[in-house]
Residue frames relative to the residue before (quaternion, step in Angstrom):
aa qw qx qy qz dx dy dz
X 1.0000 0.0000 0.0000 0.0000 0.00 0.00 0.00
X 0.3334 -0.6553 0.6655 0.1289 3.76 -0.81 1.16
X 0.2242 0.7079 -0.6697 -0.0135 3.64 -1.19 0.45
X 0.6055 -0.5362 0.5750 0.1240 3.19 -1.52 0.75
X 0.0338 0.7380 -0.6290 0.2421 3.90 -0.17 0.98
X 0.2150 -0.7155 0.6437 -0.1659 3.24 -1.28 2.51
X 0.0647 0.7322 -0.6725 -0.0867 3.63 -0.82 0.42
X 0.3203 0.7613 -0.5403 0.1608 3.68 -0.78 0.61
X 0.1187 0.8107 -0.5342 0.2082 3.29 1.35 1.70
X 0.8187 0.3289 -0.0285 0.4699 3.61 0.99 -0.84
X 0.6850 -0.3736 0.4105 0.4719 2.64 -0.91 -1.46
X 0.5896 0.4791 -0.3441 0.5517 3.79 0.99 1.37
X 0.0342 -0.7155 0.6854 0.1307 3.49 -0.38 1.15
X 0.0649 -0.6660 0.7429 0.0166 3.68 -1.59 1.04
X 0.1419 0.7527 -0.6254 -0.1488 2.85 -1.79 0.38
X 0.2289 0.8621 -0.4501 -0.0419 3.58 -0.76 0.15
X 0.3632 -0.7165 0.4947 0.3315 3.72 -1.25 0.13
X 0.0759 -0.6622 0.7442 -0.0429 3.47 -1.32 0.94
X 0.3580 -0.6158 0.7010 -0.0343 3.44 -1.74 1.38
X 0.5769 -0.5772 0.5386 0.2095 3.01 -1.04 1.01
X 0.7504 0.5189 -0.1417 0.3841 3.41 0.94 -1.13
X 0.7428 0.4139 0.0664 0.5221 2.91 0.89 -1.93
X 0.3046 -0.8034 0.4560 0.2322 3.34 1.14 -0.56
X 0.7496 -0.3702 0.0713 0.5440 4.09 -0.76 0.05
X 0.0705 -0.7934 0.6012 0.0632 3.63 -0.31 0.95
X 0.9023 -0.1945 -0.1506 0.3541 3.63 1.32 0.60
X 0.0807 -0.8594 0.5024 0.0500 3.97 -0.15 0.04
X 0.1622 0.7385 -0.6531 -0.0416 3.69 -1.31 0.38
X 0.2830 -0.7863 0.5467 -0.0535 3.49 -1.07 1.16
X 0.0783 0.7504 -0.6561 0.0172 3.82 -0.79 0.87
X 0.3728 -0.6432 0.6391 0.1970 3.20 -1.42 1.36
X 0.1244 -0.7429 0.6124 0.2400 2.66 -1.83 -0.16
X 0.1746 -0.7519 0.6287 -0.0942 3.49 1.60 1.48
X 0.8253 0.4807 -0.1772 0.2375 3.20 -0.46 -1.99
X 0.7667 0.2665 -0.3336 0.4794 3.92 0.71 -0.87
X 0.6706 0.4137 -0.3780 0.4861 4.17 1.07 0.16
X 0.2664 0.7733 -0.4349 0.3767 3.58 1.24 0.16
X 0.4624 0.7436 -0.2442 0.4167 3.41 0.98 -1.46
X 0.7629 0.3597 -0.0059 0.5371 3.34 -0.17 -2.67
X 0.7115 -0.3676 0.5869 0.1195 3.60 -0.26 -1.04
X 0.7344 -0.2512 0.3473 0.5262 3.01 1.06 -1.27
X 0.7774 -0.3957 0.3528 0.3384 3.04 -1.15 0.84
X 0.0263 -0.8001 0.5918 -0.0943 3.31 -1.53 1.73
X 0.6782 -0.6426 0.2694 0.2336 2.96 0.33 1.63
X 0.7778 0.3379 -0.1111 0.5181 3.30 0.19 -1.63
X 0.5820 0.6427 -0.2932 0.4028 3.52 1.00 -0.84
X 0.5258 0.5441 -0.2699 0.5955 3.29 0.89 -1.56
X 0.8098 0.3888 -0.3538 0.2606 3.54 -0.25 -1.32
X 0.5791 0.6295 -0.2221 0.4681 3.31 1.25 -0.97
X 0.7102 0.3869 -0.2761 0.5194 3.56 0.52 -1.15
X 0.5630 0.5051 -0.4775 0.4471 3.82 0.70 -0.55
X 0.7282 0.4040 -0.3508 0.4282 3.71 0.44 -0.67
X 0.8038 0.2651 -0.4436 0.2948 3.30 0.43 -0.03
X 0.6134 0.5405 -0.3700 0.4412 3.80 1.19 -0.34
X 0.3391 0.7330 -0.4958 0.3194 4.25 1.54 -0.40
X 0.8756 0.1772 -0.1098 0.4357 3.27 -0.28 -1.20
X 0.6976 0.4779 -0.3773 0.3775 3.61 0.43 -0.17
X 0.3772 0.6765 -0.3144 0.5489 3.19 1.89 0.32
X 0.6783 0.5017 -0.1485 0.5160 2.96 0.68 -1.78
X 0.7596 0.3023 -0.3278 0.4735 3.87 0.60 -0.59
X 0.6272 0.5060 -0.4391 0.3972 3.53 0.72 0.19
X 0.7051 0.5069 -0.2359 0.4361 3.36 1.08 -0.53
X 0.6588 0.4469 -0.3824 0.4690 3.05 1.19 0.01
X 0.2172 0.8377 -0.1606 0.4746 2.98 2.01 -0.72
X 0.8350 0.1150 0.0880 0.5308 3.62 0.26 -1.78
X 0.7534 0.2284 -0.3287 0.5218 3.63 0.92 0.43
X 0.6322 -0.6414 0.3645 0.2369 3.51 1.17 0.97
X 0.5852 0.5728 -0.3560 0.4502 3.80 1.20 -0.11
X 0.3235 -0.6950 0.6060 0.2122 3.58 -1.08 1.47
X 0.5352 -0.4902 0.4653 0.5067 3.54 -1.77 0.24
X 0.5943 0.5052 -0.5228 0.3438 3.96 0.24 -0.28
X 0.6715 0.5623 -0.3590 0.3226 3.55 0.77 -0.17
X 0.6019 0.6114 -0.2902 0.4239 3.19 1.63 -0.41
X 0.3900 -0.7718 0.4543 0.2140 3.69 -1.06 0.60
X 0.7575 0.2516 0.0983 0.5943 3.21 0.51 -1.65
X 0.1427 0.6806 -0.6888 -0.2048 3.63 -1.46 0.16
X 0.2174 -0.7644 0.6030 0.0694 3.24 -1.35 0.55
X 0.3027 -0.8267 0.4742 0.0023 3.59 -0.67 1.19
X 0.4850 -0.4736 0.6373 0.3665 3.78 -0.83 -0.20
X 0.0374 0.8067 -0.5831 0.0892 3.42 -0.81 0.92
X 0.8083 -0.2277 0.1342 0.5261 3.04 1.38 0.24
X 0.6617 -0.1123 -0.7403 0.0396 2.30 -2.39 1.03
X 0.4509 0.7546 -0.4617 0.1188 3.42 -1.00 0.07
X 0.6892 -0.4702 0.2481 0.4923 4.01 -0.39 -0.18
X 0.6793 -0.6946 0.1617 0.1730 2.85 -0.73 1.91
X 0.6206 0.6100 -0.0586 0.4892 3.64 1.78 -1.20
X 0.5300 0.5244 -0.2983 0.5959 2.83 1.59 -1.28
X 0.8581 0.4130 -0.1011 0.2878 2.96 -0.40 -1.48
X 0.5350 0.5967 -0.2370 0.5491 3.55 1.40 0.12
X 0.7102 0.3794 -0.3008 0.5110 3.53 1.08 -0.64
X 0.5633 0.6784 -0.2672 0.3886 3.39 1.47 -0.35
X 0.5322 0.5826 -0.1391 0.5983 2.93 1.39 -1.27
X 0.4731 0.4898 -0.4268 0.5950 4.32 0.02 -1.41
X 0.8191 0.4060 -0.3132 0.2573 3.20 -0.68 -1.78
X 0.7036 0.5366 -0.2229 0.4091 3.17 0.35 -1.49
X 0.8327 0.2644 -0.0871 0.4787 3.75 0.04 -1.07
X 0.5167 0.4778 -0.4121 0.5787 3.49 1.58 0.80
X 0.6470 0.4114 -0.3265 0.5527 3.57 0.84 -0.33
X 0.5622 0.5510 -0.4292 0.4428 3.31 0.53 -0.78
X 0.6071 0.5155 -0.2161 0.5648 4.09 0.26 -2.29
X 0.7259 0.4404 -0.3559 0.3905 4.47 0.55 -0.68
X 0.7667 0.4525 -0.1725 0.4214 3.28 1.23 -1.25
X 0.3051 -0.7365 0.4821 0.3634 3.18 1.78 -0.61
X 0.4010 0.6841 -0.4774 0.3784 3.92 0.72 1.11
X 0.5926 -0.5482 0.4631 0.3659 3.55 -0.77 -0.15
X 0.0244 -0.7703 0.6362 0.0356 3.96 -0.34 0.48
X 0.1351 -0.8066 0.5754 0.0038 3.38 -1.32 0.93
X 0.0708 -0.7675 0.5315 0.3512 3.93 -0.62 -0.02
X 0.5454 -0.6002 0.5850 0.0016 2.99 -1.69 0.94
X 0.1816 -0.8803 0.4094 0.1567 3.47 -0.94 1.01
X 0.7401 -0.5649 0.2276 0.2852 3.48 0.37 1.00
X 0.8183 0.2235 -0.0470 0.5276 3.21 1.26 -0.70
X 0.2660 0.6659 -0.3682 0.5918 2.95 2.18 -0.10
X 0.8399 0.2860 -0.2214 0.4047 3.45 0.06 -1.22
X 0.4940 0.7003 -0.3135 0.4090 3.39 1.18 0.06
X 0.7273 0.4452 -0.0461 0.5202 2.87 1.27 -1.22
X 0.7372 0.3947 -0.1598 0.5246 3.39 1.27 -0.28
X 0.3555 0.8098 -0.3582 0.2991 3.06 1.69 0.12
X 0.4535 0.6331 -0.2754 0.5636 3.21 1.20 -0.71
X 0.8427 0.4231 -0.2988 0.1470 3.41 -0.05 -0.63
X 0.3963 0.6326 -0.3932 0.5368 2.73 2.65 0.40
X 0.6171 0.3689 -0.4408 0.5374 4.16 0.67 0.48
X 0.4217 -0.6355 0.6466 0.0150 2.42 -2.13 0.61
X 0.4347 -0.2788 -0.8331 0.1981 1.62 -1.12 2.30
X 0.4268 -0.7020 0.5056 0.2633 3.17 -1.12 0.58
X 0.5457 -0.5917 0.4858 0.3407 4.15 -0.86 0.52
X 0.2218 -0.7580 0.5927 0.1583 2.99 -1.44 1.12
X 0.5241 -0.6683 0.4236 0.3149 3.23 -1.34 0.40
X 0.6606 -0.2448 -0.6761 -0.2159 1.63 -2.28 1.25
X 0.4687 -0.6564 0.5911 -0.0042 3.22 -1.53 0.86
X 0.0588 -0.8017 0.5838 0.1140 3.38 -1.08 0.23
X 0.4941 -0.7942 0.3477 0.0651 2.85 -0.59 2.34
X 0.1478 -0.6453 0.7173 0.2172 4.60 -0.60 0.47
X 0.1256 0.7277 -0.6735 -0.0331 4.02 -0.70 0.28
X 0.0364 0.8204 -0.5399 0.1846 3.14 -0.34 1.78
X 0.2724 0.8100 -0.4781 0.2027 3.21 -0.34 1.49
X 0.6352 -0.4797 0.2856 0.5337 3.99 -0.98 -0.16
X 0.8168 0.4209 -0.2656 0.2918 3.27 0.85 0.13
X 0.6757 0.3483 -0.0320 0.6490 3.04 1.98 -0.90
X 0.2808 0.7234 -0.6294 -0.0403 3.58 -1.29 -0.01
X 0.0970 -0.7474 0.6222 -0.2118 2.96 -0.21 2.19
X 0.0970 -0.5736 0.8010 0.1412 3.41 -2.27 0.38
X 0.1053 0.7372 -0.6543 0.1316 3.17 -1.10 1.20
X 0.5720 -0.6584 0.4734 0.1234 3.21 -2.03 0.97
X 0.0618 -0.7996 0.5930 0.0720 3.51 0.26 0.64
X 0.2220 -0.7062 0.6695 -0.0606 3.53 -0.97 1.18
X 0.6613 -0.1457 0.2386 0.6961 3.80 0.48 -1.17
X 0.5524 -0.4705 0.5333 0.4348 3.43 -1.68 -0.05
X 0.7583 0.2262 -0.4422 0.4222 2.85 -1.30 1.53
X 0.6661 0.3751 -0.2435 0.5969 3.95 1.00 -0.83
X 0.1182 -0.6797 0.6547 -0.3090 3.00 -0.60 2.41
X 0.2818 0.7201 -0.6327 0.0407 3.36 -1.09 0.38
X 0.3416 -0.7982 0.4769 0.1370 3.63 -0.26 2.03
X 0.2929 -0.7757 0.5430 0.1326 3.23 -1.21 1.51
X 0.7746 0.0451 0.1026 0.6225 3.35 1.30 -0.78
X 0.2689 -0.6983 0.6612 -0.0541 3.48 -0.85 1.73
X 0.4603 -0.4046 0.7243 0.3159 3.69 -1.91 0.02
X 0.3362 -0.6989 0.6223 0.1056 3.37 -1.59 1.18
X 0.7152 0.1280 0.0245 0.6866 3.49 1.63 -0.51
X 0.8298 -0.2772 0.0038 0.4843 3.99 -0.88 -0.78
X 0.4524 -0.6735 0.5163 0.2742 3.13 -1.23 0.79
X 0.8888 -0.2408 0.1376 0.3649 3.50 -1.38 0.75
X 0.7710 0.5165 -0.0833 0.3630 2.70 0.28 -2.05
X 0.6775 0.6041 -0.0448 0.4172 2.81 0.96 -1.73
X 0.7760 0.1976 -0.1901 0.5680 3.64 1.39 -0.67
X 0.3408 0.6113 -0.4888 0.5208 3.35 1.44 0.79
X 0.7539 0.5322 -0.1500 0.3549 3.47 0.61 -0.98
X 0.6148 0.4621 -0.1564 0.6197 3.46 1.55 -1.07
X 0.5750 0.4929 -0.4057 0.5117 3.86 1.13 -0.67
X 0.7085 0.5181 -0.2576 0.4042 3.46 0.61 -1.34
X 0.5029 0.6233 -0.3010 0.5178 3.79 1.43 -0.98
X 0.6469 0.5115 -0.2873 0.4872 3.83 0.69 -1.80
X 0.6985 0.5960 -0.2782 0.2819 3.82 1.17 -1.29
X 0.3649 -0.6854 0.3823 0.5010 3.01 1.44 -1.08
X 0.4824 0.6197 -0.4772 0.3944 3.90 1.27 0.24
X 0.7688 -0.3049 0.4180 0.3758 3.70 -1.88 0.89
X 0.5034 -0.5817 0.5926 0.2388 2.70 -1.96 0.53
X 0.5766 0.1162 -0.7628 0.2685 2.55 -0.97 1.11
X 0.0306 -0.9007 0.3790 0.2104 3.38 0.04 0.31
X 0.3010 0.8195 -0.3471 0.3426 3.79 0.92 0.27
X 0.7259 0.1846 -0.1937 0.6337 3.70 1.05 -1.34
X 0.5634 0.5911 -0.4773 0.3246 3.55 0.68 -0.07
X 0.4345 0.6203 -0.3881 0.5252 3.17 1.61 -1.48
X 0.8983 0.2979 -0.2485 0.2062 3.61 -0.59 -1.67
X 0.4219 0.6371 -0.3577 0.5368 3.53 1.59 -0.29
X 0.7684 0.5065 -0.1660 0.3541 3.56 0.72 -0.89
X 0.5363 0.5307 -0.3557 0.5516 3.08 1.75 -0.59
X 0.5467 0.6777 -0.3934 0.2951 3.70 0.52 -1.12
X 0.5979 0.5746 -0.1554 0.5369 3.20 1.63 -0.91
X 0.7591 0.5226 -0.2803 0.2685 3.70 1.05 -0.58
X 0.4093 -0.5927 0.5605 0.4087 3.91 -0.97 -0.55
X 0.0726 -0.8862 0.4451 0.1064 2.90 -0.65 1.42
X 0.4142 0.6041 -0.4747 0.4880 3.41 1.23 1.11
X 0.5567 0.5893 -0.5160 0.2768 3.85 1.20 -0.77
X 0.7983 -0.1214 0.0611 0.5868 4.22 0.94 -0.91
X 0.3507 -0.6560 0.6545 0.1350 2.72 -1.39 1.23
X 0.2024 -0.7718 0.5911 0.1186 3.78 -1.41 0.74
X 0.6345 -0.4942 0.3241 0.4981 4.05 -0.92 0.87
X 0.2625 -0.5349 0.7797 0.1923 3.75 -1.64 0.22
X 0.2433 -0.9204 0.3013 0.0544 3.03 -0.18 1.50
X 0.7725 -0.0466 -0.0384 0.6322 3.68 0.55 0.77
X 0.3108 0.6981 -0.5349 0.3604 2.80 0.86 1.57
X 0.4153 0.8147 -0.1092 0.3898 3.15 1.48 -0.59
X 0.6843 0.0975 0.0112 0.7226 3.57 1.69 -1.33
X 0.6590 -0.4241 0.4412 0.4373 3.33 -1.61 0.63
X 0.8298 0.3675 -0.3597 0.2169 2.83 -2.37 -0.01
X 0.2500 -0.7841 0.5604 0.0929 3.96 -0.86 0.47
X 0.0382 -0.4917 0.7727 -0.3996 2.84 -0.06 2.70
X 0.3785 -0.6382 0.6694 0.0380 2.96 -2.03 0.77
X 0.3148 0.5900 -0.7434 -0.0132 3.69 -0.82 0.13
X 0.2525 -0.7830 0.5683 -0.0108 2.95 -2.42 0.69
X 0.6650 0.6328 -0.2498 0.3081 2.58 1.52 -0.35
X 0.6170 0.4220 -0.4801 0.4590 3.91 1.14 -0.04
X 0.2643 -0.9170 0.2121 -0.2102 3.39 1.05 1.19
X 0.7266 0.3254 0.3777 0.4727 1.04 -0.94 -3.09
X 0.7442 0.4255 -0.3461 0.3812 3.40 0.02 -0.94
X 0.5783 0.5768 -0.3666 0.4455 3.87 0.91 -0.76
X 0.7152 0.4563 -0.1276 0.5138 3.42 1.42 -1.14
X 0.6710 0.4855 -0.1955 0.5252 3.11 1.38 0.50
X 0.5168 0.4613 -0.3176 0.6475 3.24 1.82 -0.30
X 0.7140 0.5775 -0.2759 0.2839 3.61 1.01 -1.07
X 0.5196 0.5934 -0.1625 0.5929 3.08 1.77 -1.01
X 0.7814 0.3649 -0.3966 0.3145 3.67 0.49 -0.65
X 0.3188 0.7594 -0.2943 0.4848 3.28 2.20 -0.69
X 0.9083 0.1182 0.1465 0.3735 3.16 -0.17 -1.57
X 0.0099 0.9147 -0.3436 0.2124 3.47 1.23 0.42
X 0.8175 0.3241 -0.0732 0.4704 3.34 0.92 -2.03
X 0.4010 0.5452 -0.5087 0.5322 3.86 1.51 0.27
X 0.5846 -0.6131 0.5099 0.1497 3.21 -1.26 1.33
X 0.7293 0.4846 -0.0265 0.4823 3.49 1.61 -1.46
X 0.4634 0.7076 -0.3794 0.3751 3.22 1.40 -0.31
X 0.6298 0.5890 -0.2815 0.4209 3.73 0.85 -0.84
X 0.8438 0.2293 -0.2648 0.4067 3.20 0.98 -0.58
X 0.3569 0.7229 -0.2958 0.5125 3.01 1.83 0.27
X 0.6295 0.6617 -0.1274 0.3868 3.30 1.14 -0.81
X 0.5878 0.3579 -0.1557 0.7086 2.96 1.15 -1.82
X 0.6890 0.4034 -0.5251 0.2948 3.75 -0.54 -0.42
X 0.5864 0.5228 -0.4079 0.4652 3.73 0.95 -0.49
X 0.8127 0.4587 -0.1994 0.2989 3.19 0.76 -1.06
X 0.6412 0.4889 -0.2728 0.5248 2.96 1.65 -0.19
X 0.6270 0.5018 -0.4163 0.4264 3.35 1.34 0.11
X 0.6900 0.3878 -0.3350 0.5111 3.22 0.74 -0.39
X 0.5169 0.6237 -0.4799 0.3368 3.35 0.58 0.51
X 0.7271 0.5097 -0.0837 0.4524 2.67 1.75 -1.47
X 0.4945 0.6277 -0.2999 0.5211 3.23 1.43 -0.66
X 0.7759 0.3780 -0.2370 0.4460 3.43 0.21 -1.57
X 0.3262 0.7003 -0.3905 0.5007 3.99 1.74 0.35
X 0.7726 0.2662 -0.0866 0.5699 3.05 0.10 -1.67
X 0.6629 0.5195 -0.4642 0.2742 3.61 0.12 -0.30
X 0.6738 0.6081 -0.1798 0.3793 3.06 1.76 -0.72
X 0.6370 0.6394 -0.0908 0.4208 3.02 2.01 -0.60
X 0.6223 0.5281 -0.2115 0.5376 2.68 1.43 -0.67
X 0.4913 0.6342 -0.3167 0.5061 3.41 1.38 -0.92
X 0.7531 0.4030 -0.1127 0.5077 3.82 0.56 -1.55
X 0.5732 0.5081 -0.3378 0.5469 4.09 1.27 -0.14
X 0.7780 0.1316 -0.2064 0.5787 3.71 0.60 -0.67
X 0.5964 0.5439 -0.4727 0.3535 3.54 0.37 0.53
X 0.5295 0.4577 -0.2562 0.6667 3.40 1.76 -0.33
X 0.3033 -0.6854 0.6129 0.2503 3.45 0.12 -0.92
X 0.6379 0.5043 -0.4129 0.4103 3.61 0.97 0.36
X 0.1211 -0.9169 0.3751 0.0625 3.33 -0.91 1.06
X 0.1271 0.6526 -0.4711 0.5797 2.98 1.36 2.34
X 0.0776 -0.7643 0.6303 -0.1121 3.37 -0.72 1.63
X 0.3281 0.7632 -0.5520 -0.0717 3.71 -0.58 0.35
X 0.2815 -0.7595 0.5737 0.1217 3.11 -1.22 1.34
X 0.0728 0.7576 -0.6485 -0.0129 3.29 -1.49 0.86
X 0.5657 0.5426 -0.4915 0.3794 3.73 -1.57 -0.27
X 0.7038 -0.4981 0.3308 0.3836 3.38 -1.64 0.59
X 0.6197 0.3586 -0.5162 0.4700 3.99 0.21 -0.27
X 0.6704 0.5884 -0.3974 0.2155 3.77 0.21 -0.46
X 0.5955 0.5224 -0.3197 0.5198 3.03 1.86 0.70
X 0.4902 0.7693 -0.3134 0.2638 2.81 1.73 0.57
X 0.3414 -0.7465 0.3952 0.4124 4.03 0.65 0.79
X 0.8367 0.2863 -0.3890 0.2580 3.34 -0.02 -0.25
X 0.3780 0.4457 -0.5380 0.6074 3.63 1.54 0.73
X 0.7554 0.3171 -0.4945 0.2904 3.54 -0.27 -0.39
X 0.4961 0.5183 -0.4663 0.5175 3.63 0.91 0.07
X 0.6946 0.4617 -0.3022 0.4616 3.87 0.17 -0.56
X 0.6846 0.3070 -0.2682 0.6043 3.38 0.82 -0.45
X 0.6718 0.3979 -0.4723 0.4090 3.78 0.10 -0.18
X 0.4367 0.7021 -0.3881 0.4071 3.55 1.61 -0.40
X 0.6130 0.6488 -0.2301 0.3876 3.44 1.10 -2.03
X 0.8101 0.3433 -0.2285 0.4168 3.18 0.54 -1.90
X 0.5634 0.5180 -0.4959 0.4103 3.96 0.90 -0.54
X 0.4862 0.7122 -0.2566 0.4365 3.87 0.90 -0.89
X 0.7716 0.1454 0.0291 0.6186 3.51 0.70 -1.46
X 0.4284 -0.7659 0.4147 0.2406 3.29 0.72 0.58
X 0.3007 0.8351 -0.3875 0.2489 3.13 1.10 0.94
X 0.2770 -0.5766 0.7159 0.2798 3.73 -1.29 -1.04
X 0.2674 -0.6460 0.7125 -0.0594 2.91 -1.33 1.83
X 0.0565 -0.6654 0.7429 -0.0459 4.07 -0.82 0.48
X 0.0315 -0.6958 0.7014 -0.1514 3.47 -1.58 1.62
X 0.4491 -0.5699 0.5907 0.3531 3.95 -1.28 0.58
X 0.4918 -0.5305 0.4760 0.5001 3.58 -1.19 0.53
X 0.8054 -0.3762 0.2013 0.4115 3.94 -1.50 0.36
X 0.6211 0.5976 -0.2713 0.4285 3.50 1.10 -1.72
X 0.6358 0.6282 -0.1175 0.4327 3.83 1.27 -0.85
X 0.6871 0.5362 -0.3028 0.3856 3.00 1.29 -1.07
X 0.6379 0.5850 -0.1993 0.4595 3.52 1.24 -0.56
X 0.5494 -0.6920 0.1148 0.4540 3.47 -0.28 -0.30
X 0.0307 0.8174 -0.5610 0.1271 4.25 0.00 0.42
X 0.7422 -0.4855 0.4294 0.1705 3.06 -2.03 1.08
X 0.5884 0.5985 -0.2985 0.4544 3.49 1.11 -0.48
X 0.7520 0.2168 -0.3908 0.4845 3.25 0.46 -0.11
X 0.7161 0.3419 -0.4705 0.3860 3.75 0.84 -0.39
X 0.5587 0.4744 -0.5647 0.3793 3.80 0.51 0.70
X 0.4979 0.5703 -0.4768 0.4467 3.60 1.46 -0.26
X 0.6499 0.4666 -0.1785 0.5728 3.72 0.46 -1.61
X 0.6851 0.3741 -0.3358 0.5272 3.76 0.08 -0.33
X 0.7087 0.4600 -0.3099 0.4360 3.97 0.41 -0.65
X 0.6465 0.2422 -0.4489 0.5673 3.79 0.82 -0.67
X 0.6934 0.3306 -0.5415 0.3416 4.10 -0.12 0.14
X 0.5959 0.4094 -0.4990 0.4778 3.62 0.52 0.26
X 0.6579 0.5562 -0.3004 0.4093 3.73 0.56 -0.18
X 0.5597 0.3981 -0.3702 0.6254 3.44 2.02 -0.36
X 0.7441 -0.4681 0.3557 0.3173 3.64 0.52 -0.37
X 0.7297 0.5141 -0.2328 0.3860 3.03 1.51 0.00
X 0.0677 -0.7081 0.6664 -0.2237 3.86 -0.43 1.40
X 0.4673 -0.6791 0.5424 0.1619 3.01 -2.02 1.06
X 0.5248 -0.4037 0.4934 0.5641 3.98 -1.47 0.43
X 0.8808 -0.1205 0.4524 0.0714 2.80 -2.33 -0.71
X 0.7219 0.2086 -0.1847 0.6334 3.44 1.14 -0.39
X 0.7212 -0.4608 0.5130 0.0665 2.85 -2.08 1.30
X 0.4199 0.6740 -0.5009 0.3441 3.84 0.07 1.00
X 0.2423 -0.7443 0.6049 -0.1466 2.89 -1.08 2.07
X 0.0384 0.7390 -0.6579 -0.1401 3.94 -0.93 -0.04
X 0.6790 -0.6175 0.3964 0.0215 3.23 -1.15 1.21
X 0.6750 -0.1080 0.0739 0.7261 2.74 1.83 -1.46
X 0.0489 -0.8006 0.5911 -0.0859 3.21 -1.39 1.37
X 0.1832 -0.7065 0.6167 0.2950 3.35 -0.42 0.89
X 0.7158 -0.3929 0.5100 0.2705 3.80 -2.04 0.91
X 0.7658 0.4632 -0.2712 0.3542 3.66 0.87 -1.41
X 0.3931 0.6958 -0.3982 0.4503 3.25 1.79 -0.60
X 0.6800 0.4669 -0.4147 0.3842 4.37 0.14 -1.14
X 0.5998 -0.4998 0.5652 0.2666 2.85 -2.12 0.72
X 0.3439 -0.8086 0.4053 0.2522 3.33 -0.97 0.03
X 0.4352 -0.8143 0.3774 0.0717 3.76 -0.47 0.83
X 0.2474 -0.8066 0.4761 0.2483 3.64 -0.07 1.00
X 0.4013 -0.7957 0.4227 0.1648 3.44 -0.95 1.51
């Protein structure tokens, strides 16, 4: 089965086809780092706007460059959610208008579903079940993966997710938007004996996240120490260790409390080198097996929701006729697919 896979939750239009058979036979991706860069951050309406014009002329270049007509396609599958409402709406139009044109099935797709299954576009791919890190600017979830679709969230963010307080630390630093790899590029640069920052809620059972007194620690430090030329990068290295630490600490917690010793990390921090060292530590430790998308993957792209979108069209499952997105979706909310 050939399917057709949209991503336009944010601030990234993807698109690509992936065969059930053949696996990904292609994918192309435009940021838009460069027109919110400007603001700081992400502008809704912007995002929504730029998704409409770069969607399909994507779509014709990739087909374009992998030689595949739209009659050849079967299935499309769309982002359907969580993510910004505009965004995710033009994705959707798109998606379940081609589909209703070609006369194919069209499905939505849950954003983190494909995140989480992203992995399953390498070799070797993870078997189930597995327990899933999803570490991104928007989300920082642990979850059980049983089969695709049977989720059950061990640990949620009580406030900012990783990503999200990678970015605002890096903002407090004074580095570009994006500010996250700049942050971690910057740490690489730091002493990582000069300060040491809390592992937040690491301290009490169970595997909630919070991040946000962080920032603020990184913000008291900075105001302290401000006039050291070196302090900035001294900073981020604290701050990125304990981010990373209070990562793995959490994982390990959620590996022997299941008893399963299958880690997969995904989302934009999970391309961060100095978590994937800390976690590849974890899994040598527990004699486990850590599993990661390749880098381009880690972020957010059509490849994984035509991957995640292709085994639920392949069980049988596809939306009516109308255009319907949710903003917010809990993971626990999905039907579940036999693997």
């Amino acid at each position: 089965m050939l399917v057709l896979g949209i991503e336009s939750s944010c601030d990234e239009t993807g698109v690509a086809l992936f065969d059930t058979g053949a696996g990904l036979l292609g994918h192309a991706l435009h940021s838009q780092v460069g027109l919110h860069a400007q603001y700081g951050g992400v502008v809704p309406e912007l995002a929504s706007r730029d998704h409409v014009r770069k969607a399909l002329p994507l779509l014709r270049s990739l087909l374009g460059e992998t030689g595949i007509k739209s009659t050849d396609i079967n299935g499309v599958a769309y982002t359907a959610g969580p993510g910004l409402i505009g965004a995710l709406m033009v994705g959707a139009a798109i998606g379940r208008s081609l589909a209703w044109s070609w006369g194919v099935p069209a499905v939505g797709v849950h954003h983190m579903e494909g995140h989480l299954l992203a992995p399953m576009l390498e070799t070797p791919a993870p078997a189930f079940p597995f327990v899933a890190l999803l570490v991104s600017g928007g989300h920082t979830l642990l979850v059980r993966v049983d089969r695709i679709g049977a989720y059950r969230i061990l640990g949620d963010t009580l406030d900012d997710a990783a990503g999200e307080a990678f970015d605002k630390t890096a903002k407090l630093l004074g580095l570009e938007y994006p500010g996250g790899p700049l942050l971690a590029e910057l740490a690489r640069q730091g002493d990582p004996d000069r300060f040491r920052f809390p592992r937040p809620m690491t301290d009490r059972p169970g595997l909630d996240f919070s991040f946000s007194g962080l920032k603020t620690f990184a913000l008291t430090t900075f105001q302290k120490h401000g006039d050291d030329p070196q302090a900035r990068a001294d900073i981020a290295r604290a701050f990125q260790d304990a981010v990373v630490d209070t990562l793995v600490i959490k994982c390990r917690r959620a590996l022997r409390q299941s008893g399963i010793g299958r880690l997969v990390v995904a989302g934009g921090v999970g391309a961060n080198r100095a978590l994937r060292q800390g976690l590849d530590a974890l899994a040598e430790e527990l004699g486990g097996e850590v599993f990661y998308p390749r880098l381009e993957f880690c972020t957010d792209n059509g490849a994984m929701i035509a991957c995640a979108g292709a085994w639920r069209l392949q069980a049988g499952q596809q939306q009516g006729l109308e255009i319907e997105v949710r903003p917010r979706w809990s993971l626990e909310e999905l039907d579940a697919v036999s693997a």
